[in-house]
KELOLO-865528 format. One record per residue (C-alpha): residue number from 0; x, y, z. Coordinates in Angstrom, 3 decimals, always signed. Each point is the difference from the previous one (the first is absolute). Last residue first. Example, Ala and Ser with C-alpha at 12.3 -4.5 7.8 and 13.67 -1.06 7.14 Angstrom:
residues 2
<node><n>1</n><u>+13.670</u><v>-1.060</v><w>+7.140</w></node>
<node><n>0</n><u>-1.370</u><v>-3.440</v><w>+0.660</w></node>
//
This chain:
residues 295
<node><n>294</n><u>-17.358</u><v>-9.652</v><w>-54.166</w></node>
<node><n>293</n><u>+1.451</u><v>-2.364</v><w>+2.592</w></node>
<node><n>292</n><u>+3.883</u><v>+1.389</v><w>+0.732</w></node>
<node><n>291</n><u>-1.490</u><v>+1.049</v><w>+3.493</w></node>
<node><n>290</n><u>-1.598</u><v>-3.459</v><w>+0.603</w></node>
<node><n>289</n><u>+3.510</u><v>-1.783</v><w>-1.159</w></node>
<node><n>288</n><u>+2.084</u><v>+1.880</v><w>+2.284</w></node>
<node><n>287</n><u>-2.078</u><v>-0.602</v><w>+2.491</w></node>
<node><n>286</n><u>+0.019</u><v>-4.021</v><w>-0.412</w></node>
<node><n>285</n><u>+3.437</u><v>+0.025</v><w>-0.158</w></node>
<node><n>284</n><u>+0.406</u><v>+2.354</v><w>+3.371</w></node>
<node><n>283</n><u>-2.244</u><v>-2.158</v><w>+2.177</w></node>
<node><n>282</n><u>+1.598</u><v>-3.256</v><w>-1.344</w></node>
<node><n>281</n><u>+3.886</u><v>+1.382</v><w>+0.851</w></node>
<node><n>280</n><u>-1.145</u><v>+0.869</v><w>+3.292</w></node>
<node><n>279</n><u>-1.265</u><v>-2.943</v><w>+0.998</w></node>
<node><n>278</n><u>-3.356</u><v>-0.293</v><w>+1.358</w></node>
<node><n>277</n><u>-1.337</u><v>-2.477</v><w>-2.896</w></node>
<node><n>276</n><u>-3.354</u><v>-0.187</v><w>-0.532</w></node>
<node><n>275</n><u>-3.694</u><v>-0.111</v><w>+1.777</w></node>
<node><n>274</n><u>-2.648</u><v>+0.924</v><w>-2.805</w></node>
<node><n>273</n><u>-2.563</u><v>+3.408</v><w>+1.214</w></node>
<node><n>272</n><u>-2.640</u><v>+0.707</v><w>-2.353</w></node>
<node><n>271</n><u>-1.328</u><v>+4.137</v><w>+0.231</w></node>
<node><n>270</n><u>+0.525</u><v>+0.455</v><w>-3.763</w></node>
<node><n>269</n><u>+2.686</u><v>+2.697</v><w>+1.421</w></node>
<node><n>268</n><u>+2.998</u><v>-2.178</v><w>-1.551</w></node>
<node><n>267</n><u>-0.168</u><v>-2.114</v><w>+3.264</w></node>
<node><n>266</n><u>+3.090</u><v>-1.773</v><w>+1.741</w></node>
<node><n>265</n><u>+0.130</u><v>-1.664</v><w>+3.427</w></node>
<node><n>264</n><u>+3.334</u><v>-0.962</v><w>+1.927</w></node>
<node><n>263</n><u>-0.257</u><v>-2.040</v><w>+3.202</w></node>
<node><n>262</n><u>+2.110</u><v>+0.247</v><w>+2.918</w></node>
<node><n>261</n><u>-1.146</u><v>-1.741</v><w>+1.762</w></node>
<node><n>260</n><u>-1.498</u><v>-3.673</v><w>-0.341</w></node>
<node><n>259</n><u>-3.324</u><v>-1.404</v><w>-0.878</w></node>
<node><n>258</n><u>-0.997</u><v>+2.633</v><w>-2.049</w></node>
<node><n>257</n><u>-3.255</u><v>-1.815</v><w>-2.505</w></node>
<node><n>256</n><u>-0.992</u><v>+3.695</v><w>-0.877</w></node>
<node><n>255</n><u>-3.457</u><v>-0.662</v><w>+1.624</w></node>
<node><n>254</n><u>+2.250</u><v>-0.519</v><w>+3.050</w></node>
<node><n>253</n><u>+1.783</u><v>+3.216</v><w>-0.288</w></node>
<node><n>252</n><u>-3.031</u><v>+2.053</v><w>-0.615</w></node>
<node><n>251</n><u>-1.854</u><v>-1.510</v><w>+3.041</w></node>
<node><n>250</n><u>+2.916</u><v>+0.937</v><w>+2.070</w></node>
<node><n>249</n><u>-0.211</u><v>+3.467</v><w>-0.889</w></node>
<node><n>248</n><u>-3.383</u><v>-0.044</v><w>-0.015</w></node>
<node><n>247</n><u>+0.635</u><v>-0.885</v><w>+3.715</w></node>
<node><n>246</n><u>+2.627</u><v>+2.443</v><w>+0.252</w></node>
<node><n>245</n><u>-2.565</u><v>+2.544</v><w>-0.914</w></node>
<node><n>244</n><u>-2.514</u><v>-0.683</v><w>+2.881</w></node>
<node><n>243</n><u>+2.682</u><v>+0.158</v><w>+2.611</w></node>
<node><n>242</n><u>+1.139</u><v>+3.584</v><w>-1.451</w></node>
<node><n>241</n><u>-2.289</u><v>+1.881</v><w>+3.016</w></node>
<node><n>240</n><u>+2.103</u><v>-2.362</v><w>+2.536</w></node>
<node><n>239</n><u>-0.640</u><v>+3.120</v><w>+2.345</w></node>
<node><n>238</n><u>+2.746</u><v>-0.642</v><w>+2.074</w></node>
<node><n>237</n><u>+2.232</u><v>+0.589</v><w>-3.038</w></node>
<node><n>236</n><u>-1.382</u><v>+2.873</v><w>-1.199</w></node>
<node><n>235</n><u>+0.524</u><v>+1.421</v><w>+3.632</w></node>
<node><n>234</n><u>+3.174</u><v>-0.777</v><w>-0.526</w></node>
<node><n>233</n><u>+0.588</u><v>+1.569</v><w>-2.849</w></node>
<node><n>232</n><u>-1.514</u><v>+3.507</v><w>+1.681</w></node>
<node><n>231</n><u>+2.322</u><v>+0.009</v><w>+3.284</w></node>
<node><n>230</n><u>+2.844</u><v>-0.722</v><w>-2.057</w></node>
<node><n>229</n><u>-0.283</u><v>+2.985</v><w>-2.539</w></node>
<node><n>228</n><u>+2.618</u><v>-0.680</v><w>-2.278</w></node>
<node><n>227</n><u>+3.322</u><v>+1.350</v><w>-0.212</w></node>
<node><n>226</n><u>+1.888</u><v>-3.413</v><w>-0.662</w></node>
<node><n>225</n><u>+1.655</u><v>+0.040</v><w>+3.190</w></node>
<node><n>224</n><u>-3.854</u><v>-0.041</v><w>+1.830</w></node>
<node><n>223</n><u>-1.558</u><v>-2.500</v><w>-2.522</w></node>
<node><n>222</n><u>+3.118</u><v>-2.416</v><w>+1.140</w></node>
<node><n>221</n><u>-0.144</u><v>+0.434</v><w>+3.574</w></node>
<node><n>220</n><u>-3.873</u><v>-0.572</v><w>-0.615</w></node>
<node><n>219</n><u>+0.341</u><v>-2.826</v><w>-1.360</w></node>
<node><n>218</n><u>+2.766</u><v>-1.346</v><w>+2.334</w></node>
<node><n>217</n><u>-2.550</u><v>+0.914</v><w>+2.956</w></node>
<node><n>216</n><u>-2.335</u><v>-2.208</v><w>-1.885</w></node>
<node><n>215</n><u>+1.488</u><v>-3.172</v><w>-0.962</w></node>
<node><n>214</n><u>+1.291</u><v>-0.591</v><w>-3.572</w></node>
<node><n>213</n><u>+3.408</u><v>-0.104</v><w>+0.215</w></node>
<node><n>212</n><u>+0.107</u><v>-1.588</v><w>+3.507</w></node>
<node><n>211</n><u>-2.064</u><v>-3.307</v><w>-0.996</w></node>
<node><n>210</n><u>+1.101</u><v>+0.229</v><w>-3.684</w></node>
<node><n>209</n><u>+3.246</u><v>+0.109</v><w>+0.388</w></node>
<node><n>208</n><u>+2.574</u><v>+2.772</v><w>+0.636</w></node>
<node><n>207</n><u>+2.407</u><v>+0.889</v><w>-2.480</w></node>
<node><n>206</n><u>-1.065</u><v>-1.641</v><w>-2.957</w></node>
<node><n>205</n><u>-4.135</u><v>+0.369</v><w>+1.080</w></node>
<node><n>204</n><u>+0.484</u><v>+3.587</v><w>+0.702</w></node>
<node><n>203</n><u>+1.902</u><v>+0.677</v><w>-3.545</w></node>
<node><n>202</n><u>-2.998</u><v>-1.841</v><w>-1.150</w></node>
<node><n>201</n><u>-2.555</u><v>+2.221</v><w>+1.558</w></node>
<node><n>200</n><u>+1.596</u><v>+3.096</v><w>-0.673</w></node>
<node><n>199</n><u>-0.429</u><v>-0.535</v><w>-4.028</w></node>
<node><n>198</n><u>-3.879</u><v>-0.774</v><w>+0.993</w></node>
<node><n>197</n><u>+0.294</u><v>+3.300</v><w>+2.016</w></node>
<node><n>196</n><u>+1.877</u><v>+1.974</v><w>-3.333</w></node>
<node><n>195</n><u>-3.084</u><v>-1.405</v><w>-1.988</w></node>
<node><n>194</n><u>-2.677</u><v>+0.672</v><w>+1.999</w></node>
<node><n>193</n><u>+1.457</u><v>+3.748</v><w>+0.536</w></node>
<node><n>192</n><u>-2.760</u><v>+2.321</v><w>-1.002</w></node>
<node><n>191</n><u>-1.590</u><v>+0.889</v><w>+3.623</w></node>
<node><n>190</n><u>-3.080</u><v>-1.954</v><w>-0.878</w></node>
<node><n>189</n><u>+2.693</u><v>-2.648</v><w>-1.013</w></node>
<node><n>188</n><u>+1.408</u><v>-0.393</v><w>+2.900</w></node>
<node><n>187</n><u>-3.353</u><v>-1.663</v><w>+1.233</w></node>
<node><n>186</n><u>+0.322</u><v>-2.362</v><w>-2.905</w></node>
<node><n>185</n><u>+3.977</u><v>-0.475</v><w>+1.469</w></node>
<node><n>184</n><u>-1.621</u><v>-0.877</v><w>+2.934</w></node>
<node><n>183</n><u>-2.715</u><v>-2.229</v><w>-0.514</w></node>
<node><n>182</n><u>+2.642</u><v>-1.855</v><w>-1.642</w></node>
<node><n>181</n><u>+2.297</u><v>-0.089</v><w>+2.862</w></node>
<node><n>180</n><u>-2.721</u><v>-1.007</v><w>+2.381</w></node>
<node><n>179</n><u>-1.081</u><v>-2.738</v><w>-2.381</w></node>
<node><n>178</n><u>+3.289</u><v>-1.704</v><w>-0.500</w></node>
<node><n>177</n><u>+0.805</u><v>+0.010</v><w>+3.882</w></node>
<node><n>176</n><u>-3.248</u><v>-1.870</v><w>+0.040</w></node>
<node><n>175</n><u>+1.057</u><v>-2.827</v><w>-2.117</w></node>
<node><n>174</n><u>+3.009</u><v>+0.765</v><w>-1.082</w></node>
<node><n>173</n><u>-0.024</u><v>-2.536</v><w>-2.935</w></node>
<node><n>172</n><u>-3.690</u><v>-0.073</v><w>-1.254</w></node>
<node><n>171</n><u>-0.160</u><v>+3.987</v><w>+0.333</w></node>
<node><n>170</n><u>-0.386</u><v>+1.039</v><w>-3.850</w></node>
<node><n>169</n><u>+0.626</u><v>+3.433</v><w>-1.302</w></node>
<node><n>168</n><u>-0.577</u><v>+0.395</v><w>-3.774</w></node>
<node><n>167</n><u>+1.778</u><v>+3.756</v><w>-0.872</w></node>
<node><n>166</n><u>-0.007</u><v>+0.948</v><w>-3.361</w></node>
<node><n>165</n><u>+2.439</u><v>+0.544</v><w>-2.725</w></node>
<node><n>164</n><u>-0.077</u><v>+2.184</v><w>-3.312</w></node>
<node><n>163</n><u>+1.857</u><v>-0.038</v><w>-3.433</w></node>
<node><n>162</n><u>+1.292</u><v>+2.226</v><w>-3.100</w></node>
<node><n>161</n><u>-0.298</u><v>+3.131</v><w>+2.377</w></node>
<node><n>160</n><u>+3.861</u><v>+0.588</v><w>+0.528</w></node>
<node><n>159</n><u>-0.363</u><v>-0.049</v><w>+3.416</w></node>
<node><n>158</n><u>-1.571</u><v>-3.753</v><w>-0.136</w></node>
<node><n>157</n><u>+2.751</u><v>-1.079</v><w>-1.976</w></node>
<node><n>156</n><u>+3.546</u><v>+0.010</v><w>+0.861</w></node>
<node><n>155</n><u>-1.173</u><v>+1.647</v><w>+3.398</w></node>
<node><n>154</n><u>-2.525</u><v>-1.885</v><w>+0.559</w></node>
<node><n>153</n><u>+1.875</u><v>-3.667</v><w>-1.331</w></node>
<node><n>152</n><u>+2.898</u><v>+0.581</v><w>+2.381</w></node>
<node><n>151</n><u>-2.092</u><v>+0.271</v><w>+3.272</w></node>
<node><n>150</n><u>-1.580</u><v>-3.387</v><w>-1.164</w></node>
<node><n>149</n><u>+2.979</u><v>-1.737</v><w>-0.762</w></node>
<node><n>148</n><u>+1.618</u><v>+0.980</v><w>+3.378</w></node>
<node><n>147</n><u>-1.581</u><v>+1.287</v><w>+3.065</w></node>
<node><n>146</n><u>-3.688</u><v>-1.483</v><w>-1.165</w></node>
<node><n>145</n><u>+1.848</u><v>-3.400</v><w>-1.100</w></node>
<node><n>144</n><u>+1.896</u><v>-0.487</v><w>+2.893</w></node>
<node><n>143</n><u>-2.745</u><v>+0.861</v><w>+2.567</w></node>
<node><n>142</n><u>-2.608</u><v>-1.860</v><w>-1.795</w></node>
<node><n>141</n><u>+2.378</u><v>-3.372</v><w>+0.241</w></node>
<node><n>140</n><u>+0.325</u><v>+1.010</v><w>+3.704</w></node>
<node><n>139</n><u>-4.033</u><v>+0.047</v><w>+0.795</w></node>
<node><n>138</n><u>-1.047</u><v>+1.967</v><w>+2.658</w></node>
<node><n>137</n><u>-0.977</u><v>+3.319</v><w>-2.099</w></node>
<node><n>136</n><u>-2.057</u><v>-2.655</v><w>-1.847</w></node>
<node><n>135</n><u>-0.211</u><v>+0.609</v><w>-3.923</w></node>
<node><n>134</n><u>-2.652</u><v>-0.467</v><w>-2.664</w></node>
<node><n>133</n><u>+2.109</u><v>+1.990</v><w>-2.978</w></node>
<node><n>132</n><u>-2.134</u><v>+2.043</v><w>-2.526</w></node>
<node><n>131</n><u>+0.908</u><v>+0.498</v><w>-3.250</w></node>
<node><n>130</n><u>-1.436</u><v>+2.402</v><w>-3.071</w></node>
<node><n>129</n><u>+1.091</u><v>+0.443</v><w>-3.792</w></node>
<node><n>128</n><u>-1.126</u><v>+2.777</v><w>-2.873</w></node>
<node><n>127</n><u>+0.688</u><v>+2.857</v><w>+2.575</w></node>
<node><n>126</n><u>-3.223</u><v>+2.278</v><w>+0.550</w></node>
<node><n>125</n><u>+0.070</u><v>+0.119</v><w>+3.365</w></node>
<node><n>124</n><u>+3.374</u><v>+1.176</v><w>+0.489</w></node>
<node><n>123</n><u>+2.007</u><v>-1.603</v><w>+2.636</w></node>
<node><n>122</n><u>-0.156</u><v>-0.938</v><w>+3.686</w></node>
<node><n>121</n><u>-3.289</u><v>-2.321</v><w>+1.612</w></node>
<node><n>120</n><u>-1.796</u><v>-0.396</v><w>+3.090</w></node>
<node><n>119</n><u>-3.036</u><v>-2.163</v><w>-1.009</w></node>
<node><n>118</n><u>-3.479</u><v>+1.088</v><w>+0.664</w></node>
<node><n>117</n><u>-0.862</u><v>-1.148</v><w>-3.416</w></node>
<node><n>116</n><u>+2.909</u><v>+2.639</v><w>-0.576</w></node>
<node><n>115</n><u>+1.107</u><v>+2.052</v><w>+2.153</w></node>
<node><n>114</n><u>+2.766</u><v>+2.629</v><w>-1.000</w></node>
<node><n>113</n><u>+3.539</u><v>+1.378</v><w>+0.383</w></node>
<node><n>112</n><u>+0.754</u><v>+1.842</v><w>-3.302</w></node>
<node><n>111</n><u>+1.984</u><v>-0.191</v><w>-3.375</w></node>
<node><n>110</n><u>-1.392</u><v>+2.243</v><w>-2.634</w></node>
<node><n>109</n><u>+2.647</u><v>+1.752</v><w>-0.559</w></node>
<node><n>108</n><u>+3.345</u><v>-1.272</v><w>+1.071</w></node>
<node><n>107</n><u>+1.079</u><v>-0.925</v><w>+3.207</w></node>
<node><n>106</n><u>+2.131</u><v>+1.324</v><w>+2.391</w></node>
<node><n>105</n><u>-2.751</u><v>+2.858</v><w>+0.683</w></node>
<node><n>104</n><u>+1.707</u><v>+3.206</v><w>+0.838</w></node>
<node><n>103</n><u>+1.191</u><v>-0.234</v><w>+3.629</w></node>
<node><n>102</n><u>-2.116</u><v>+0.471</v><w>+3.645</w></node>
<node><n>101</n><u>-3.027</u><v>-1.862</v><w>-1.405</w></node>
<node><n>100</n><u>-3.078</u><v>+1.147</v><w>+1.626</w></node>
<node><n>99</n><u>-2.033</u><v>-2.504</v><w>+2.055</w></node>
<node><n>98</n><u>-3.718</u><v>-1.243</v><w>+0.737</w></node>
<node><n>97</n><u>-1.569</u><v>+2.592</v><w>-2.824</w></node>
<node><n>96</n><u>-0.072</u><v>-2.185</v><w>-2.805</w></node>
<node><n>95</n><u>-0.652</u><v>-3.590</v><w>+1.992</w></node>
<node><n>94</n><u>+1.927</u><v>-2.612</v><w>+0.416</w></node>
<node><n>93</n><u>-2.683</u><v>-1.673</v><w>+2.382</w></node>
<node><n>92</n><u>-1.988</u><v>+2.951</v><w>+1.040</w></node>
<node><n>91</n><u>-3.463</u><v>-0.616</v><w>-2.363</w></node>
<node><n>90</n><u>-0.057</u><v>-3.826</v><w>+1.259</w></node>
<node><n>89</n><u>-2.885</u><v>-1.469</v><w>-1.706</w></node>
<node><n>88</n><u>-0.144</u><v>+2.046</v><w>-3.163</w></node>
<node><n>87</n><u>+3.781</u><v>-0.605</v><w>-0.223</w></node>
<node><n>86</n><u>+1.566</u><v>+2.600</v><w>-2.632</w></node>
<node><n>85</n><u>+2.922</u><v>+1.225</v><w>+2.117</w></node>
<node><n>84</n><u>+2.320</u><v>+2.485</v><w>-2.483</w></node>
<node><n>83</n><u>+3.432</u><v>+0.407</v><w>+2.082</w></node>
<node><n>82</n><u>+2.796</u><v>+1.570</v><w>-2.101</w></node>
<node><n>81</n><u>+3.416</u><v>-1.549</v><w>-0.293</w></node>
<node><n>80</n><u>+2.561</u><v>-0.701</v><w>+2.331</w></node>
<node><n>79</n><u>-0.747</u><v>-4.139</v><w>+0.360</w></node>
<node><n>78</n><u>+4.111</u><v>-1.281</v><w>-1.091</w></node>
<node><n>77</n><u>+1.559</u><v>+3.483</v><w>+1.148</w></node>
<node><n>76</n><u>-0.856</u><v>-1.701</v><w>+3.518</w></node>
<node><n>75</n><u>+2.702</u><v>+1.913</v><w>+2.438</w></node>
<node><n>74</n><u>+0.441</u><v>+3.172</v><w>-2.243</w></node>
<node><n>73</n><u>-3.526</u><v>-0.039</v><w>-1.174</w></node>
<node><n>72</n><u>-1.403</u><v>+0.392</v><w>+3.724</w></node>
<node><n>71</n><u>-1.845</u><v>-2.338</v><w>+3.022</w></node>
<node><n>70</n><u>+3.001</u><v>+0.204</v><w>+2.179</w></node>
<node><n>69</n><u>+2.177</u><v>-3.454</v><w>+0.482</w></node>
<node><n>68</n><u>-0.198</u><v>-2.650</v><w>+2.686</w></node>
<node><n>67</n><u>+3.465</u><v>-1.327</v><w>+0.625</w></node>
<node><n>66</n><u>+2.197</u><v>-1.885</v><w>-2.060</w></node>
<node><n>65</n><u>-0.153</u><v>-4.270</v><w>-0.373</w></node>
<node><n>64</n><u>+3.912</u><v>+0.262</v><w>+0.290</w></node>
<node><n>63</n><u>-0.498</u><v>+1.694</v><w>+3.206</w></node>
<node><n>62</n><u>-2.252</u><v>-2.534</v><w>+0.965</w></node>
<node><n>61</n><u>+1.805</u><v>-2.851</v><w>-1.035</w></node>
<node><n>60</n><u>+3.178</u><v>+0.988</v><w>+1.528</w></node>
<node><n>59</n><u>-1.617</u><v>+0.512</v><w>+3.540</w></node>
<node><n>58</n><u>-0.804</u><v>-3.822</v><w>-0.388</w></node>
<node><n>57</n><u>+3.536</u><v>-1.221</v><w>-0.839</w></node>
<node><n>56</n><u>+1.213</u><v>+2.214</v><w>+2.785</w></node>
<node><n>55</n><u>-2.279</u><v>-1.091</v><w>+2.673</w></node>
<node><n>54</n><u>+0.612</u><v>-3.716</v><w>-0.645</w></node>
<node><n>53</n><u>+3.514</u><v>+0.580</v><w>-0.381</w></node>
<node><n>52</n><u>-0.205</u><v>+1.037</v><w>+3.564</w></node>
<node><n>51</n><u>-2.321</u><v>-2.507</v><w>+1.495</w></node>
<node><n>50</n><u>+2.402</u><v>-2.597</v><w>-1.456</w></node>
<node><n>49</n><u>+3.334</u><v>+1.661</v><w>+1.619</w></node>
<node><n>48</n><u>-2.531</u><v>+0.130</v><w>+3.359</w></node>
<node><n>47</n><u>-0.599</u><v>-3.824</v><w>-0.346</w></node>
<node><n>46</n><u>+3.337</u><v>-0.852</v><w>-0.779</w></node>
<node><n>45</n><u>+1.381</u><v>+2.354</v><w>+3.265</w></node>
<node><n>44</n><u>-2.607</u><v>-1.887</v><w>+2.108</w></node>
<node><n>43</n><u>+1.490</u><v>-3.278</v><w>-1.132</w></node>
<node><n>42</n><u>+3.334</u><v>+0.937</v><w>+1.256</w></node>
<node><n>41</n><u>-0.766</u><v>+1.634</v><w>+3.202</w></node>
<node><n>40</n><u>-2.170</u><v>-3.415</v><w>+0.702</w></node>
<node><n>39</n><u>+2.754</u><v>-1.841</v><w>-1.034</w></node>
<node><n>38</n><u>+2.666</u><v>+1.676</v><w>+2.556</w></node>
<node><n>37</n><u>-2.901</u><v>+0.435</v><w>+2.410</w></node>
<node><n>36</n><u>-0.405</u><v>-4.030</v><w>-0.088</w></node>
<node><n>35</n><u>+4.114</u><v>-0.616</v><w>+0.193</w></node>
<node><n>34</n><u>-0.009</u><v>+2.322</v><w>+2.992</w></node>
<node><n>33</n><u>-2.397</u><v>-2.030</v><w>+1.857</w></node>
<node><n>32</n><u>+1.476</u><v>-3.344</v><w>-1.029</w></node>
<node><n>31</n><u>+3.500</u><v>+1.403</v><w>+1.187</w></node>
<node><n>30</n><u>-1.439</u><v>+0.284</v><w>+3.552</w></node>
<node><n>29</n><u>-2.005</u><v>-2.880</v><w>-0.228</w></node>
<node><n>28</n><u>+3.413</u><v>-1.723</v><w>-0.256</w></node>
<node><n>27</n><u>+1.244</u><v>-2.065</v><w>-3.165</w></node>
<node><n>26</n><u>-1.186</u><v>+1.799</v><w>-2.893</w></node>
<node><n>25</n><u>-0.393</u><v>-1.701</v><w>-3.380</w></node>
<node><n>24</n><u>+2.251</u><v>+1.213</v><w>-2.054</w></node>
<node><n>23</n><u>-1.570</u><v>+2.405</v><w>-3.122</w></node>
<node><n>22</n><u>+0.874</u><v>-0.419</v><w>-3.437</w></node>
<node><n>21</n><u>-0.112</u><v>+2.660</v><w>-2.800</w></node>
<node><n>20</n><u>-0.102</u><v>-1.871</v><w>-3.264</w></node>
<node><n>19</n><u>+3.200</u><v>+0.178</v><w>-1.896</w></node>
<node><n>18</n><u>-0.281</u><v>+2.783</v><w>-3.250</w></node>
<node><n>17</n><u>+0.153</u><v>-1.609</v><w>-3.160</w></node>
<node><n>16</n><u>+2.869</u><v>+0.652</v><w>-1.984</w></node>
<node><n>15</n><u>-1.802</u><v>-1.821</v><w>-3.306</w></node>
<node><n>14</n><u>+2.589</u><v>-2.224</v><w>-1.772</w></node>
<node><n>13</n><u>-0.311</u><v>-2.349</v><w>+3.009</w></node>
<node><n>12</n><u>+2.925</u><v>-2.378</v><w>+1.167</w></node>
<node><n>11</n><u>-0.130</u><v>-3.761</v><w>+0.473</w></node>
<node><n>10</n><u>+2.021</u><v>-0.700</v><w>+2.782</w></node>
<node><n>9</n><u>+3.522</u><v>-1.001</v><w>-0.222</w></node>
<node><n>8</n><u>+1.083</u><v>-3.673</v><w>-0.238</w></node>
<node><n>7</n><u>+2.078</u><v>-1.011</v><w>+3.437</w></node>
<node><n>6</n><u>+3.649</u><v>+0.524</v><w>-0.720</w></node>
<node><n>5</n><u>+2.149</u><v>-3.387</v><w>-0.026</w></node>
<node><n>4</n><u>+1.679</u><v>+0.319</v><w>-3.247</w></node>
<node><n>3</n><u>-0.979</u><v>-3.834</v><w>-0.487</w></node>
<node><n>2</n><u>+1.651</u><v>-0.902</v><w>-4.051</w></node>
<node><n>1</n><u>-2.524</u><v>-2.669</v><w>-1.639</w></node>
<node><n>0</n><u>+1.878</u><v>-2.080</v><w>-2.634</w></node>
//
């Protein structure tokens, strides 16, 4: 037998406090539709300007996290302090002996220099038993990872201990002509003996930035000029496009490599063959470890 209390069911309750909408009444008077509009219009203003805000703050976060251009010296890039040695036939300045003087003792040990080779910016000691090269675009974001992380490891793990080098492959298929600028300018860098500490600059530009700011001309030169190198000269370099030539090679060499993507990791054990492989880390170290324990 069904017993009536009476009482209308409750209402379903949510677990979840959710918040009620907020409601407006429609106004009655044009008076009161007037003020209703400003009210919203005050309202939606304040959204925007809360959004503008965070928008500003999440960006300005970036960029300091992303640092600030650093000076050309072994404090700030103890990863590249060791002696300049050139050795392009082409392009006498790039790297070359007398371009810079190291402010520190080398970081590396003997034998381990900043050279060309094959026209080919390169760090290590020549006469290591195992060579890479990475084909990289200063534009591209998988580059920018691997240069700032695995890469950066591997040199000083390796490449300043002289049992390995690493070149320099720039390729401008993903920046397009941001991508050339910025390479012509870390080559032009390099007749002032800091290709590698530009190319470094190039990707912190590129995190905090982008590639259409990072790599336009007055940020260039902002950049050459906190860095301690002669502004007016790089960019002369630049407007010169005197490296054109040799990112075309550049280019070429990637392509007869079979690269279809960056970044690319090339080995050589100074036979003067190049075989694509593994970028990892973990790869570059096993298969120096092995070439050093060679008899």
């Amino acid at each position: 037998m069904t017993v009536k209390t009476g009482k209308t069911p409750s209402k379903s309750r949510s677990l979840i406090p959710w918040q009620a909408r907020a409601r407006y009444r429609p106004a009655k008077t044009p008076k009161q539709r007037r003020a209703q509009y400003q009210q919203q219009t005050s309202v939606l203003m304040m959204v925007l300007l809360v959004t503008v805000v965070v928008g500003g703050l999440f960006v300005l976060f970036n960029w300091r996290n992303a640092g600030a251009a650093k000076s050309v010296n072994c404090t700030d890039y103890p990863q590249y302090c060791v002696p300049l040695a050139g050795g392009s036939a082409e392009h006498e300045d790039l790297e070359a002996a007398g371009a810079r003087s190291l402010d520190e003792d080398s970081h590396g040990v003997d034998g381990v220099v900043r050279y060309v080779d094959d026209n080919v910016v390169t760090i290590g000691n020549p006469a290591a038993p195992i060579h890479f090269r990475t084909v990289s675009d200063f534009a591209c974001s998988h580059c920018n990872t691997y240069h700032s992380g695995d890469l950066h490891l591997f040199i000083e793990d390796y490449v300043m201990t002289g049992q390995a080098t690493v070149g320099f492959v720039m390729t401008t298929g993903t920046g397009g002509e941001s991508s050339v600028i910025a390479s012509q300018a870390a080559l032009c860098a390099g007749e002032q003996g800091a290709f590698w500490e530009m190319g470094d600059e190039f990707f912190r530009l590129a995190r905090s930035q982008g590639v259409g700011s990072g790599f336009s001309v007055p940020q260039i030169r902002s950049s050459a000029e906190r860095m301690g190198l002669d502004a007016d000269e790089l960019m002369q370099c630049v407007a010169s496009s005197r490296y054109q030539l040799l990112l075309n090679d550049y280019s070429q060499f990637a392509n007869d490599m079979g690269v279809t993507g960056t970044p690319t990791l090339l080995v050589s054990y100074g036979n003067g063959a190049w075989t694509k492989v593994d970028r990892g880390y973990a790869t570059m170290v096993q298969m120096t470890e092995q070439a050093n324990a060679a008899p």
